[in-house]
N, C-alpha and C positions, 0 to 999 in steps of 0.2 A: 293933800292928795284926796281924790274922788274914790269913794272904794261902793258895793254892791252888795246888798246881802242876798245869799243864794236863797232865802227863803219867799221872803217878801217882796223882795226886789226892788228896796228902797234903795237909791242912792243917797251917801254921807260924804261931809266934806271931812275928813280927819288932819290930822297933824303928821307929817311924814315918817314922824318916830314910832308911828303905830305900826307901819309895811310890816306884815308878815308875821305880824302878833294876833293874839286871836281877843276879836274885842266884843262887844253884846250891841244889837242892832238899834235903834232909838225907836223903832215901832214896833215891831213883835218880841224884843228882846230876846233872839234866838243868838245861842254866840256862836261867830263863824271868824276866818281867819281874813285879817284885812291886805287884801288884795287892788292892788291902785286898778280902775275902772277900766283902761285903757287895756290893759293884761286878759282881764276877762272878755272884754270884745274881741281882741284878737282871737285867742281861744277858741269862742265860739263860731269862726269862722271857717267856712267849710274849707276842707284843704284845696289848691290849687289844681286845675287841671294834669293828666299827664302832658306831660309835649308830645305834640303828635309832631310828624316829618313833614315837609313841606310837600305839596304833590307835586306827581313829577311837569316837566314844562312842555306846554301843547307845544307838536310840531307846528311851524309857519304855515297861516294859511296860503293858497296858492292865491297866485292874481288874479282877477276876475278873467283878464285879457284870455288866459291860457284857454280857459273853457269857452268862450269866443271862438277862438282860434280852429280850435278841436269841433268846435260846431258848424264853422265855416267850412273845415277841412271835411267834414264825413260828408256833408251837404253838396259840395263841390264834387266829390266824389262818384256820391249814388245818381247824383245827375249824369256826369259822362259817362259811369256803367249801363244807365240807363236808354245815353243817346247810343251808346254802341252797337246793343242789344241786335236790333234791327239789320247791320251791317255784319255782325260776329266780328267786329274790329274792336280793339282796342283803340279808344281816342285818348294821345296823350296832349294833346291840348286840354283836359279835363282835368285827368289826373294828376300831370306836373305840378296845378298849380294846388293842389287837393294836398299832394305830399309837402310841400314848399309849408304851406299852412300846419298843419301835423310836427315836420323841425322847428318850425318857430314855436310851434306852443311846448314843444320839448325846450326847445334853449330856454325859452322866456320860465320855465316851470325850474330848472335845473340852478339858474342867475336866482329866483328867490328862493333858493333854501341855504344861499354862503350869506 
């Protein structure tokens, strides 16, 4: 077995009948207890992380489409608000299709979150 002396920090090849006896070092002849190499790297190794929790899981992004949708829908919108303006009518030839856009980007937004 490979053993370490804590002084000098020679390593020795010994005979395994030495494990845990205590023997004198071959270069500073300090006596220490023979301990197999592998025992003392472990040892010295810092302890293990705690386990942290996994974090939790991002909600689904939405589809690009939806925000499309929703921009075609308010744009379509402020336009026939705006053709109306003039007349004090509501034009629903504008809006119809202003709201139609608005449901779809709901259903479409509603379909990616199952």
């Amino acid at each position: 077995m490979i053993t370490q002396c804590p002084k000098c920090q020679k390593t020795q090849n010994i005979p395994d009948a030495y494990n845990g006896r205590e023997i004198k070092c071959t270069a500073c002849k300090q006596p220490f207890e023979a301990i197999p190499y592998l025992d003392i790297v472990v040892s010295q190794l810092p302890p293990d992380p705690p386990a942290t929790s996994p974090s939790p899981p991002r909600p689904p992004e939405e589809p690009a489409l939806c925000g499309v949708l929703m921009f075609l829908a308010w744009l379509i919108g402020i336009i026939s608000i705006l053709g109306a303006l003039p007349t004090f009518g509501a034009s629903l030839t504008g809006i119809i299709p202003a709201l139609l856009l608005a449901w779809a980007a709901q259903v479409l937004r509603l379909l990616s979150k199952k």
